[in-house]
C-alpha positions as protocol buffer text, in pm:
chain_id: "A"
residue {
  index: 1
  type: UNK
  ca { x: 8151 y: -2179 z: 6031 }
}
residue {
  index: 2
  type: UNK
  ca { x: 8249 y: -1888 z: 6196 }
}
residue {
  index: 3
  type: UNK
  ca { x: 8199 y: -1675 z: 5968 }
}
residue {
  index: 4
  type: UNK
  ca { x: 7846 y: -1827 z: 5923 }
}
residue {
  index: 5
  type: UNK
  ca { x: 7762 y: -1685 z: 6200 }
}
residue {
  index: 6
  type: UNK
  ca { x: 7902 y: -1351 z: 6177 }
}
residue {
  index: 7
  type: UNK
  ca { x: 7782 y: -1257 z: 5839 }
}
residue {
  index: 8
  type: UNK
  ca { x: 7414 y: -1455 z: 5815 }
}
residue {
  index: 9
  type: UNK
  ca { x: 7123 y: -1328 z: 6049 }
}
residue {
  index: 10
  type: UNK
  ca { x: 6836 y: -1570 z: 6099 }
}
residue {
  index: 11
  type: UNK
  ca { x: 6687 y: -1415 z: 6422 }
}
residue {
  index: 12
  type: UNK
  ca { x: 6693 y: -1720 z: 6615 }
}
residue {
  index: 13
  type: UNK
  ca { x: 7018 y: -1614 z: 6799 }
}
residue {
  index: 14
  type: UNK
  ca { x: 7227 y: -1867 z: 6625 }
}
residue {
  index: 15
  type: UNK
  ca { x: 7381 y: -1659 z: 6333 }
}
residue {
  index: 16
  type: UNK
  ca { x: 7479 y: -1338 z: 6446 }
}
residue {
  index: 17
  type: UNK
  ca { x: 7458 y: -1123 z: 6140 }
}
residue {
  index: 18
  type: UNK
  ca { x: 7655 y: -807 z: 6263 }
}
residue {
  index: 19
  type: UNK
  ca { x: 7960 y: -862 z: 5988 }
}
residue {
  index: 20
  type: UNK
  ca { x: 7801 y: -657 z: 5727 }
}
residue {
  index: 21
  type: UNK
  ca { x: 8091 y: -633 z: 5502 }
}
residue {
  index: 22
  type: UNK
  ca { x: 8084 y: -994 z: 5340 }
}
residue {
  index: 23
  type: UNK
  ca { x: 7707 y: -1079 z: 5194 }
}
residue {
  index: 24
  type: UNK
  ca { x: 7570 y: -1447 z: 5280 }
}
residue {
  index: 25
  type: UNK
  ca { x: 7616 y: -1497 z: 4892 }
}
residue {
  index: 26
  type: UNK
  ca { x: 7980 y: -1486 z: 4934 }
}
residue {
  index: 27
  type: UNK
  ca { x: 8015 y: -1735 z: 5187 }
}
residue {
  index: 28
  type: UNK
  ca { x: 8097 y: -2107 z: 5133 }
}
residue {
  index: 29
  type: UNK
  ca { x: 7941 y: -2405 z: 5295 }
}
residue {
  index: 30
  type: UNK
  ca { x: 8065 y: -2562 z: 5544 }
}
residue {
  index: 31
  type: UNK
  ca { x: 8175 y: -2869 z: 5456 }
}
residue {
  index: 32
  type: UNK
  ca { x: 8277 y: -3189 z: 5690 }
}
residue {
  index: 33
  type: UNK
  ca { x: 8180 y: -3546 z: 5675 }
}
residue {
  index: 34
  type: UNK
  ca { x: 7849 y: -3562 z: 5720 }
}
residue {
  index: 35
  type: UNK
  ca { x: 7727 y: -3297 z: 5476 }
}
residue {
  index: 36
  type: UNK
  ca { x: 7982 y: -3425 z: 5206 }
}
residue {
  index: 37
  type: UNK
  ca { x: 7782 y: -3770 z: 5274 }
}
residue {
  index: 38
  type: UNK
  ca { x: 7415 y: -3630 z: 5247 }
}
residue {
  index: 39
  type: UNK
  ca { x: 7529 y: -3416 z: 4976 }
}
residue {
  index: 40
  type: UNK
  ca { x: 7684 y: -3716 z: 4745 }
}
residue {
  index: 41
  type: UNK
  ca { x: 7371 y: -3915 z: 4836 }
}
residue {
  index: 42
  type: UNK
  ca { x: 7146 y: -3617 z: 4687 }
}
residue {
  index: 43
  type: UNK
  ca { x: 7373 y: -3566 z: 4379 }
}
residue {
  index: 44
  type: UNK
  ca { x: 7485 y: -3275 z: 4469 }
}
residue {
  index: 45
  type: UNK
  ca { x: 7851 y: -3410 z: 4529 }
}
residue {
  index: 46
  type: UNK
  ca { x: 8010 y: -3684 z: 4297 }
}
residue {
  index: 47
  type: UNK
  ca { x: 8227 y: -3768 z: 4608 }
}
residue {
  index: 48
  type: UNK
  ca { x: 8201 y: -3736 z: 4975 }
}
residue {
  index: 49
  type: UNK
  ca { x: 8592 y: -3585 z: 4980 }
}
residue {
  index: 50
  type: UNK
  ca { x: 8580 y: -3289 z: 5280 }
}
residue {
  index: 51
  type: UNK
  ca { x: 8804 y: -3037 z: 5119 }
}
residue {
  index: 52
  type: UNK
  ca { x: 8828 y: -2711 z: 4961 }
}
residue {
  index: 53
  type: UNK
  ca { x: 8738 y: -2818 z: 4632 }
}
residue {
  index: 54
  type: UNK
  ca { x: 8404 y: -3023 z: 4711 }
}
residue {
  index: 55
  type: UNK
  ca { x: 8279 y: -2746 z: 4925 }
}
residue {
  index: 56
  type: UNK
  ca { x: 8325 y: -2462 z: 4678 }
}
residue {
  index: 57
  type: UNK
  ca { x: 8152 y: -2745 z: 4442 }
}
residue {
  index: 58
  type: UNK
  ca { x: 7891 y: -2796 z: 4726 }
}
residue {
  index: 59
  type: UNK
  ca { x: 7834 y: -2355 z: 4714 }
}
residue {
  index: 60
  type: UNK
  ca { x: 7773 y: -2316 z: 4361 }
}
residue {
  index: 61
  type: UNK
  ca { x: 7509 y: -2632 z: 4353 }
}
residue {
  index: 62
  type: UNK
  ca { x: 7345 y: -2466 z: 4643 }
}
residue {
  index: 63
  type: UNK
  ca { x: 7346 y: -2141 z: 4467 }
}
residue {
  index: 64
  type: UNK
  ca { x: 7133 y: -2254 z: 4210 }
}
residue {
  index: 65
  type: UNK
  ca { x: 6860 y: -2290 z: 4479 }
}
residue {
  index: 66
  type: UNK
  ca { x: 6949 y: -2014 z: 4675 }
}
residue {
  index: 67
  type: UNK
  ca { x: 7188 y: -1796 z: 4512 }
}
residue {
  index: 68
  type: UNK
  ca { x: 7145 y: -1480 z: 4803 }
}
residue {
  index: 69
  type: UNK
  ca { x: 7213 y: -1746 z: 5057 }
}
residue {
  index: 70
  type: UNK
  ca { x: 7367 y: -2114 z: 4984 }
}
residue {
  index: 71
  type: UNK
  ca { x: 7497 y: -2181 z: 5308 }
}
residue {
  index: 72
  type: UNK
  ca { x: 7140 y: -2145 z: 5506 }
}
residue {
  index: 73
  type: UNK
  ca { x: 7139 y: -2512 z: 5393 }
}
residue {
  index: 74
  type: UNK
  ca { x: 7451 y: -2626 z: 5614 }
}
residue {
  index: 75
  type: UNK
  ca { x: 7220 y: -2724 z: 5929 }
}
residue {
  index: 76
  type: UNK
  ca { x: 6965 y: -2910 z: 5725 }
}
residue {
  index: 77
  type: UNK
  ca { x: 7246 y: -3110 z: 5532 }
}
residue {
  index: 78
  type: UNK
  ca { x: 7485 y: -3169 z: 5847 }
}
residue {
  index: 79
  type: UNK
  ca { x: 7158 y: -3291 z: 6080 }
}
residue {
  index: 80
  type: UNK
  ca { x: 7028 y: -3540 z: 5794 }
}
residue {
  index: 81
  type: UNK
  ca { x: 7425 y: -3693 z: 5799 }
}
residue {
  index: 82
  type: UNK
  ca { x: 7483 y: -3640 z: 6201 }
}
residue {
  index: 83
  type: UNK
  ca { x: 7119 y: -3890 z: 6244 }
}
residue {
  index: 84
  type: UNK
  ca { x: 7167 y: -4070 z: 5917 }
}
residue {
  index: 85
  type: UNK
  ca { x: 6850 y: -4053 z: 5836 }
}
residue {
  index: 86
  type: UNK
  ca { x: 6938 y: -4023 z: 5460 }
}
């Protein structure tokens, strides 16, 4: 996560963007509980297992829909599992 925030810039003060050495396409996921959940439920996982293998799993299916940037999906996925709306 903490790199998240170093390396991404979104302008709304959340993700700091001043790492400029690592590119947002080389970051992975973030991956706890809740995403792994929301993720399994959208087929994007074929378990909800939070570990190093699932989230590089997690990166490369959110590549395909954002390959400059798969981890700008983290908040959406985490806030669907932290309200379990999905």
């Amino acid at each position: 996560m903490y790199l998240r925030w170093m390396v991404r810039k979104d302008g709304n003060g959340v993700d700091f963007g001043i790492w400029k050495k690592i590119k947002p396409a080389q970051l992975i996921c973030p991956l706890d509980v809740h995403v792994a959940r929301v993720a399994e439920r959208l087929g994007l996982l074929d378990n909800i297992k939070s570990n190093w293998a699932n989230a590089r799993l997690l990166t490369q299916q959110l590549k395909l829909m954002n390959p400059g940037d798969p981890a700008v999906y983290d908040y959406a996925l985490f806030g669907l599992g932290m309200a379990e709306r999905f």
